[in-house]
C-alpha positions as CSV (number, residue, x, y, z in Angstrom):
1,X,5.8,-21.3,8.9
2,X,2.6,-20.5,7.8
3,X,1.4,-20.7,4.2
4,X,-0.6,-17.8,2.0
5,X,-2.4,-19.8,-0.8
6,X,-3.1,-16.2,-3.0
7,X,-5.4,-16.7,-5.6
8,X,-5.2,-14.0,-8.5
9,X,-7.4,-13.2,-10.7
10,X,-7.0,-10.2,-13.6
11,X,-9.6,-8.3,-15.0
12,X,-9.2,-6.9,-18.3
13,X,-11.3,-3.4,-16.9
14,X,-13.0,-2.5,-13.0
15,X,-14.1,0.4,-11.8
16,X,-12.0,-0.3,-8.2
17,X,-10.1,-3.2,-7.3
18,X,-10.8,-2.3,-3.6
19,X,-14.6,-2.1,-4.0
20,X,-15.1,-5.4,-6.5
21,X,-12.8,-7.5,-4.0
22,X,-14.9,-6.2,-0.9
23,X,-18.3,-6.7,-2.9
24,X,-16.8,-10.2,-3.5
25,X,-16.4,-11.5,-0.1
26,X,-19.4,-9.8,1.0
27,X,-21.5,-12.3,-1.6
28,X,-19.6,-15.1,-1.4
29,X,-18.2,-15.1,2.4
30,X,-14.0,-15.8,2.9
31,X,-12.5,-19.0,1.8
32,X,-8.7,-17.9,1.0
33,X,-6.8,-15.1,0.5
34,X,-7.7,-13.6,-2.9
35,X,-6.0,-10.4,-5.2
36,X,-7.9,-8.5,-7.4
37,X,-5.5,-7.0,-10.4
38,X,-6.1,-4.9,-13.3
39,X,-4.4,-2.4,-16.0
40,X,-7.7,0.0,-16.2
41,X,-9.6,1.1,-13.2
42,X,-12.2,3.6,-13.8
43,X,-12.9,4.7,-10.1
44,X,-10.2,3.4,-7.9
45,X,-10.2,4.6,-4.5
46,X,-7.7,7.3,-2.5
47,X,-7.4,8.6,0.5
48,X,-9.8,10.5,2.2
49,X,-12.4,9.9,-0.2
50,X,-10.1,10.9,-3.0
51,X,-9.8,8.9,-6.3
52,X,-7.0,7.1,-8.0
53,X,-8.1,6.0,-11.2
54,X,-4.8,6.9,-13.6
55,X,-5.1,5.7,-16.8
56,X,-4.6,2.2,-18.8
57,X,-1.9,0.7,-18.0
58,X,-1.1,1.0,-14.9
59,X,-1.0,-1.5,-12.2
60,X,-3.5,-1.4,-9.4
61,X,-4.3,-4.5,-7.3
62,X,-6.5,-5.5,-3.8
63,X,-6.1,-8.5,-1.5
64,X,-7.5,-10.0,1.0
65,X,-6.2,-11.9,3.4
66,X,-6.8,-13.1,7.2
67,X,-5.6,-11.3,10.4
68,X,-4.1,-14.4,11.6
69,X,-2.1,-14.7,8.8
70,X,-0.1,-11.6,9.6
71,X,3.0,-11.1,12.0
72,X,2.2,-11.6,15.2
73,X,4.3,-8.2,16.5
74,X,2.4,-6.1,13.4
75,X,0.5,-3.0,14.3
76,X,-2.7,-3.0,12.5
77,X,-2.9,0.8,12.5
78,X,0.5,0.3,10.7
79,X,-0.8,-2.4,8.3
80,X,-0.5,-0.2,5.1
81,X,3.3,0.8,6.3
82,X,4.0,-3.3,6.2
83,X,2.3,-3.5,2.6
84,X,3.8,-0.9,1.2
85,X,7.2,-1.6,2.3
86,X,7.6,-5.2,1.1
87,X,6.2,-4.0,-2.5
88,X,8.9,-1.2,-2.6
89,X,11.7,-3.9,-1.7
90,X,10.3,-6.1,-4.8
91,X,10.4,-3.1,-6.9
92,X,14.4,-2.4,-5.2
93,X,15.2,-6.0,-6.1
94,X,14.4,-4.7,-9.6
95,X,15.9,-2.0,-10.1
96,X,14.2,0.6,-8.8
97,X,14.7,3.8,-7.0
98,X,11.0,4.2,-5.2
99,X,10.9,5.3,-2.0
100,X,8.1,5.7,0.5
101,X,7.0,8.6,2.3
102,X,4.8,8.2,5.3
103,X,2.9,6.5,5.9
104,X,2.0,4.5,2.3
105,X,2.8,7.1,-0.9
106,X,5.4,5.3,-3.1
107,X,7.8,8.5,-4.9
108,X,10.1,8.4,-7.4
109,X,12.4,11.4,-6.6
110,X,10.0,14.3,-5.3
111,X,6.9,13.0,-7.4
112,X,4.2,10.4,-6.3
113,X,3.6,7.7,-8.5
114,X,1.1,5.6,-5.8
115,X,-0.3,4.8,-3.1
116,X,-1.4,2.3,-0.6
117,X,-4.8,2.0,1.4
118,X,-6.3,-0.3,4.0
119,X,-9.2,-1.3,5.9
120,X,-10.0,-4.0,8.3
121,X,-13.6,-6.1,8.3
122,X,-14.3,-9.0,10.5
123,X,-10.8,-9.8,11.3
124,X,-10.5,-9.6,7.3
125,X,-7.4,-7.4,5.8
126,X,-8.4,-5.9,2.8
127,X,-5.4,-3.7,0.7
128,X,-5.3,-1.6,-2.2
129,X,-2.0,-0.5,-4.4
130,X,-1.9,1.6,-7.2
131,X,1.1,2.1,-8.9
132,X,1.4,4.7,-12.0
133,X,3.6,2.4,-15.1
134,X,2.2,5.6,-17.2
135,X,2.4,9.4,-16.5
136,X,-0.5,10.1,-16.1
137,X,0.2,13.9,-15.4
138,X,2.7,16.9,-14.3
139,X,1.8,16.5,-10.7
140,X,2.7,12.8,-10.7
141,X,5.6,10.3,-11.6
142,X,5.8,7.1,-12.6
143,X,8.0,3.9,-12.0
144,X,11.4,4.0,-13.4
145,X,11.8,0.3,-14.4
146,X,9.7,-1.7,-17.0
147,X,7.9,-4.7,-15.4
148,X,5.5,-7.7,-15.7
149,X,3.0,-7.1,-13.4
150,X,2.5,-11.0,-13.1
151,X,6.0,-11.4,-12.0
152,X,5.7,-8.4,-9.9
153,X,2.8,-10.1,-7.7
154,X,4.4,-13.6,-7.8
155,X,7.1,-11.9,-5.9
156,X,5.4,-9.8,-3.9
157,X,2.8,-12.4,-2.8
158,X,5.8,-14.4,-2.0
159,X,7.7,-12.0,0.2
160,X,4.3,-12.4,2.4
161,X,4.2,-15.6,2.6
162,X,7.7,-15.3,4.4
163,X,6.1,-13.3,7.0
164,X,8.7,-10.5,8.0
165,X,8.1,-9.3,11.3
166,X,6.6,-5.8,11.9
167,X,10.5,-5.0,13.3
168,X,12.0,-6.0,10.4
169,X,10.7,-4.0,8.0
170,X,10.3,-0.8,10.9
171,X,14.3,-1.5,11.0
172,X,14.6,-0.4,7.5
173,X,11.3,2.1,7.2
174,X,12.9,4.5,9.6
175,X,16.1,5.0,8.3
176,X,14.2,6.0,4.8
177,X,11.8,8.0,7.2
178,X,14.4,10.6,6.7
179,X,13.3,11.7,2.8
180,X,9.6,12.1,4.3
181,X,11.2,15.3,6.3
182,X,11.3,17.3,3.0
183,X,7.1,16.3,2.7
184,X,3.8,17.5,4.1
185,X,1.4,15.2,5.7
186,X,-2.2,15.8,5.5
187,X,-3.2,15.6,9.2
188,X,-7.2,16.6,10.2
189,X,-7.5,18.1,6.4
190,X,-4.5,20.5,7.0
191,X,-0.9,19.9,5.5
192,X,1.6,19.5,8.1
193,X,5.5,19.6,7.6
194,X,6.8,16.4,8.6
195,X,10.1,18.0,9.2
196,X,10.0,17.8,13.1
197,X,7.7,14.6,13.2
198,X,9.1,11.8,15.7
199,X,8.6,8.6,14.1
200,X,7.7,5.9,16.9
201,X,8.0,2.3,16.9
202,X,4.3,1.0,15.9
203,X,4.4,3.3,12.9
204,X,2.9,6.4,14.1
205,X,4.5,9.8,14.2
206,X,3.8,12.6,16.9
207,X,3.6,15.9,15.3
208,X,2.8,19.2,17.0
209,X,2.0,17.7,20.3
210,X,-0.5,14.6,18.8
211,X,0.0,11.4,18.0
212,X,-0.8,10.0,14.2
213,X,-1.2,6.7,12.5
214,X,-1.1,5.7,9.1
215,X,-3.8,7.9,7.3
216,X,-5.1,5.4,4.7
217,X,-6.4,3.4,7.6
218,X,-9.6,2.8,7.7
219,X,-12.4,0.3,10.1
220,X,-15.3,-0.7,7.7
């Protein structure tokens, strides 16, 4: 059994997570797995070149970690799918009723209250979560469950460290696969239904004759 050494560090306000943790490790090369956390990002970073900034309060976090440190039968196009799963199990555990869509949007009900993204650099995995605590709007939700965000990451961090394998948690992703039929996907800048979608084993879905992986994935 492997062991994760995650070192956390909170900052009280950052414009990203995602961008100070990868500006970071660019300055001062990799020496163990780090998370970025915060309460108040100013310009977090979406999909697709979106933002997710939300408001104070919330919880958005990045971490790094090394490719060897993940399961060996894991996907990386399906990386974000892992991430996000093993958070929305921690937030299960307490309490909870958040499910995920594909391939990384964490829902309560029909409303989105985050999101997941990932990128891979020199055998480096960098992830970003954020997760609205607050409304922040009509369009979006927010968690149904009080927390401590410390707690939250201790327990998260710690579900890593156990290393589920990639078909432990697909086991359990594609019988809640099901909910994601009522959704659109965005696929090429177009919304697709994801009625029809076939979800295959390495985290991809084939919809209207093409095969697609997670869309927060991205090579820096």
């Amino acid at each position: 059994m492997y062991t994760i050494i995650m070192k956390i560090i909170k900052l009280n306000e950052v414009s990203s997570t995602h961008t100070y943790l990868k500006e970071h490790i660019k300055n001062n090369t990799f020496e163990e797995a780090m998370c970025i956390y915060t309460n108040y990002q100013t310009h977090g970073i979406g999909s697709r070149g979106n933002t997710w900034s939300g408001i104070k309060g919330n919880l958005f976090f990045s971490f790094v970690i090394s490719q060897k440190d993940l399961p060996i039968d894991l996907p990386l196009q399906s990386a974000s799918i892992y991430f996000s799963y093993i958070l929305k199990e921690v937030l299960e555990e307490n309490n909870s009723k958040v499910w995920l869509k594909w391939p990384n949007d964490f829902y309560i009900k029909e409303k989105k209250i985050g999101g997941t993204i990932t990128n891979i650099s020199q055998n480096l995995i960098y992830c970003g979560i954020g997760l609205n605590l607050k409304s922040v709007s009509n369009e979006y939700g927010k968690l149904d469950i009080e927390i401590n965000s410390n707690k939250i990451l201790k327990s998260y961090f710690d579900k890593l460290e156990s290393k589920y394998l990639w078909k432990q948690i697909f086991k359990c992703f594609k019988i809640e696969f099901q909910h994601s039929r009522k959704f659109q996907a965005t696929i090429d800048n177009e919304k697709i239904s994801l009625k029809n979608a076939v979800l295959n084993s390495d985290g991809s879905i084939d919809v209207n004759n093409k095969k697609v992986f997670s869309l927060r994935w991205q090579k820096l």
